[in-house]
C-alpha positions as CSV (number, residue, x, y, z in Angstrom):
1,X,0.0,0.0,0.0
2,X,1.5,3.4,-1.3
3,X,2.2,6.1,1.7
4,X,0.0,8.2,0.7
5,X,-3.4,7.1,0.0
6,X,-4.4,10.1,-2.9
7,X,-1.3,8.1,-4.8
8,X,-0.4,4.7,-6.0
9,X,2.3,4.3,-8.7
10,X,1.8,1.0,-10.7
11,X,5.5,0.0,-12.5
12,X,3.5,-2.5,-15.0
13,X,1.5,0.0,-17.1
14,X,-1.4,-0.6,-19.4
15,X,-0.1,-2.1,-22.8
16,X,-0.6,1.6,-24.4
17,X,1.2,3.3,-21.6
18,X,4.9,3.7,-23.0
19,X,6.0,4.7,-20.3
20,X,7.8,2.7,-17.1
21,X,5.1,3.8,-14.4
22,X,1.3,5.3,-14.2
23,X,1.0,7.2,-10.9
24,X,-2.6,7.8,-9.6
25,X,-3.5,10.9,-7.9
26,X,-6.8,10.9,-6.1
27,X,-8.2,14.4,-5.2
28,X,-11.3,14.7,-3.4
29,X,-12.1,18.1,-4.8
30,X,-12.1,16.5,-8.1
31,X,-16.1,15.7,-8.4
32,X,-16.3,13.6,-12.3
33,X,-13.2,14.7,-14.6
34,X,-10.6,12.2,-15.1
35,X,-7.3,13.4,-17.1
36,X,-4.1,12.1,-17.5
37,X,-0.4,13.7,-18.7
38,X,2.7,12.4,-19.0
39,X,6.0,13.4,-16.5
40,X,8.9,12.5,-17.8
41,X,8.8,9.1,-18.3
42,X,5.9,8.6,-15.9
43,X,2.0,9.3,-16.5
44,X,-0.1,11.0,-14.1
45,X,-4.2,10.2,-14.1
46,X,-6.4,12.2,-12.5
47,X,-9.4,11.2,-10.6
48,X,-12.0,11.5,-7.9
49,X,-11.0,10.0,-4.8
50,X,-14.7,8.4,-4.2
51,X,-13.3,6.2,-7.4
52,X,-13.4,2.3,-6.5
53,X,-10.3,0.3,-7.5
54,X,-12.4,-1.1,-10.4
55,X,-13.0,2.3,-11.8
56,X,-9.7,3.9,-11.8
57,X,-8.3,0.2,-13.6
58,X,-10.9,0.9,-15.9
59,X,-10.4,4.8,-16.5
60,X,-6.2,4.6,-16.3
61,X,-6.6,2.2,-19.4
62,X,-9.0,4.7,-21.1
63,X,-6.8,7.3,-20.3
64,X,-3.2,5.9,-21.2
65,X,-5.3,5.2,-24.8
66,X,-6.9,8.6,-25.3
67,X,-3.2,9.8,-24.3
68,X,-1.3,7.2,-27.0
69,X,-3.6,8.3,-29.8
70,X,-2.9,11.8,-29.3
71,X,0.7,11.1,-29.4
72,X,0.3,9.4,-32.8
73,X,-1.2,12.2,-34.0
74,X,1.2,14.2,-33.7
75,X,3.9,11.6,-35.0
76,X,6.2,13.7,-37.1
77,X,6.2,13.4,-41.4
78,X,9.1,12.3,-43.5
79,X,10.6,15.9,-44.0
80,X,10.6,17.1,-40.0
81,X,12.4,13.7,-39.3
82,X,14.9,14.7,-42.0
83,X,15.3,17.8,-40.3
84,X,15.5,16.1,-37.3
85,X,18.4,14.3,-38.3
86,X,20.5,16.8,-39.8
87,X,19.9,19.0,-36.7
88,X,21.1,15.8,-34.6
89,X,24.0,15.3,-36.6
90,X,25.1,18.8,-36.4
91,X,24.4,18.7,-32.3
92,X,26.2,15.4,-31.7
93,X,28.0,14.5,-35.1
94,X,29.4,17.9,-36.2
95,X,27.1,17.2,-38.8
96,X,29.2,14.6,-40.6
97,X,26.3,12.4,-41.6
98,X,24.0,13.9,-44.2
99,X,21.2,11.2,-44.8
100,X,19.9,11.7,-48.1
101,X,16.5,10.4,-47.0
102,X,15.0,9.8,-43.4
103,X,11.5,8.0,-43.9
104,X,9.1,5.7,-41.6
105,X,8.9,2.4,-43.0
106,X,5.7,-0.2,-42.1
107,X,7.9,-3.3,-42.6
108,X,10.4,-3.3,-40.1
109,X,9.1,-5.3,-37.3
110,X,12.4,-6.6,-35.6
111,X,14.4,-4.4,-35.5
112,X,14.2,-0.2,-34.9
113,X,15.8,1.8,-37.7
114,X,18.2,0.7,-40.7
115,X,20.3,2.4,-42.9
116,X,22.2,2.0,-46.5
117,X,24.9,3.8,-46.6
118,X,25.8,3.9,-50.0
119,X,22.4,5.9,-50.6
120,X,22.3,8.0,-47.8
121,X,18.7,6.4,-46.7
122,X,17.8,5.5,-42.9
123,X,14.2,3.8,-41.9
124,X,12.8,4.1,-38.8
125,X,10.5,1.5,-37.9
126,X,6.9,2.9,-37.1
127,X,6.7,1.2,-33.8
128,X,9.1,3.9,-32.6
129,X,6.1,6.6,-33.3
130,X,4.5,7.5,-30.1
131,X,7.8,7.1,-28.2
132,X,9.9,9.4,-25.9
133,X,11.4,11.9,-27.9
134,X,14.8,11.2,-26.4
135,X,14.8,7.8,-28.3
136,X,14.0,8.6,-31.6
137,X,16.4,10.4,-31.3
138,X,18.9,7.9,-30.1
139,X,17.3,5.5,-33.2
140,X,18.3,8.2,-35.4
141,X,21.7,9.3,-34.2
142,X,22.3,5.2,-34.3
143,X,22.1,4.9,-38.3
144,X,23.1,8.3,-38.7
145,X,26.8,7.2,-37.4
146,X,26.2,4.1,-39.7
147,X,26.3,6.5,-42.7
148,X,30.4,7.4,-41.0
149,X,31.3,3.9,-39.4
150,X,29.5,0.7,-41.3
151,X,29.7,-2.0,-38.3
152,X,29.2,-1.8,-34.3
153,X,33.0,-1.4,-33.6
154,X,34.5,0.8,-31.0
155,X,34.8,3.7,-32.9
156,X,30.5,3.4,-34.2
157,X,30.2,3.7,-30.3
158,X,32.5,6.4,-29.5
159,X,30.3,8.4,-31.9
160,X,27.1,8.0,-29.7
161,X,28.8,8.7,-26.5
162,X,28.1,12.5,-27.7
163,X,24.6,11.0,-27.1
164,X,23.4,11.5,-23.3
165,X,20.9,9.5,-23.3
166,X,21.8,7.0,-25.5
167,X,21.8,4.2,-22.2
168,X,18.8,5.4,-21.1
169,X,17.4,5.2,-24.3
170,X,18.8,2.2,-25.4
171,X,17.3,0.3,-21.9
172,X,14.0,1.6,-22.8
173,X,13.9,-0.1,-26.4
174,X,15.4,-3.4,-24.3
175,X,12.6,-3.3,-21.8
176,X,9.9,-2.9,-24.5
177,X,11.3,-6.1,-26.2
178,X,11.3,-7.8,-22.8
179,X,7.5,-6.6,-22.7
180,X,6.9,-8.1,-26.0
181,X,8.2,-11.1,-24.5
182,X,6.3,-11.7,-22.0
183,X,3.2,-14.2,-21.9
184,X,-0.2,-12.5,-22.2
185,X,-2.4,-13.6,-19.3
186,X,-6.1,-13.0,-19.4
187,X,-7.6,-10.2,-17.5
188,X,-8.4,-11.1,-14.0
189,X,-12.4,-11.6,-13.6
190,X,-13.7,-8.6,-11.7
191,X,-16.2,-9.9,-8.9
């Protein structure tokens, strides 16, 4: 049982979630609104504190879904995630890598980003869309050094050390693989 009983942090999120922990914050000024936002890599619902246990399970997953779909929305196009790269490659690259295309591709669905040097083309995978910023950007800095250093070497690594997040980032995409692992148990019956 949490400390304080307005808030309960879950660390196994709804499927939609994205992010490593919901926290709940029960407010008994709050009367009908629910609403939910995301804090850093947490998201924060909003509800009544009357709220039964079966309610809030039911309005955190309706929440984390309305809050996914807007993200997706706003997924960026083709041309701002060329921009994005060329800005990234100036920030941490000294803007060595010039992609000659940067496009979201359907059919990657093992692995998170590829690249062809020879053209200049990288392909994110859309399963990154909806992510934290922080690692797209990481996908993208990732096959823009492929465009300067071909394999996984020591020097391909060097050039992402000028990355700061790229261990955060890279345990994120680990731990939604793990997540994708895991067996899918039926929803407990609700009495």
């Amino acid at each position: 049982m949490p400390a304080d009983p307005q808030r309960s942090v879950t660390d196994s999120p709804h499927p939609g979630a994205g992010t490593s922990a919901v926290e709940v914050r029960r407010s008994p000024r709050r009367s009908r609104t629910v609403s939910a936002y995301r804090e850093g890599d947490r998201t924060v619902v909003l509800i009544p504190a009357r709220m039964s246990e079966a309610e809030e399970r039911r309005w955190v997953g309706v929440m984390l879904d309305k809050l996914a779909a807007k993200e997706s929305r706003s997924v960026l196009g083709d041309r701002e995630l060329t921009e994005r790269a060329l800005r990234l490659s100036e920030q941490h690259l000294g803007g060595r890598a010039r992609p000659g295309s940067v496009r979201w591709v359907t059919n990657q669905n093992t692995r998170w980003g590829s690249c062809t040097p020879s053209e200049g083309s990288i392909r994110l995978s859309h399963r990154l869309q909806g992510m934290p910023e922080y690692v797209v950007d990481y996908v993208l800095l990732h096959e823009l050094a492929h465009l300067l250093v071909p394999g996984h070497g020591p020097r391909f690594w060097r050039l992402l050390e000028a990355y700061p997040r790229t261990e955060r980032a890279r345990g994120y995409l680990e731990g939604v693989v793990a997540a994708e692992r895991l067996p899918h148990l039926p929803a407990a019956r609700e009495e």
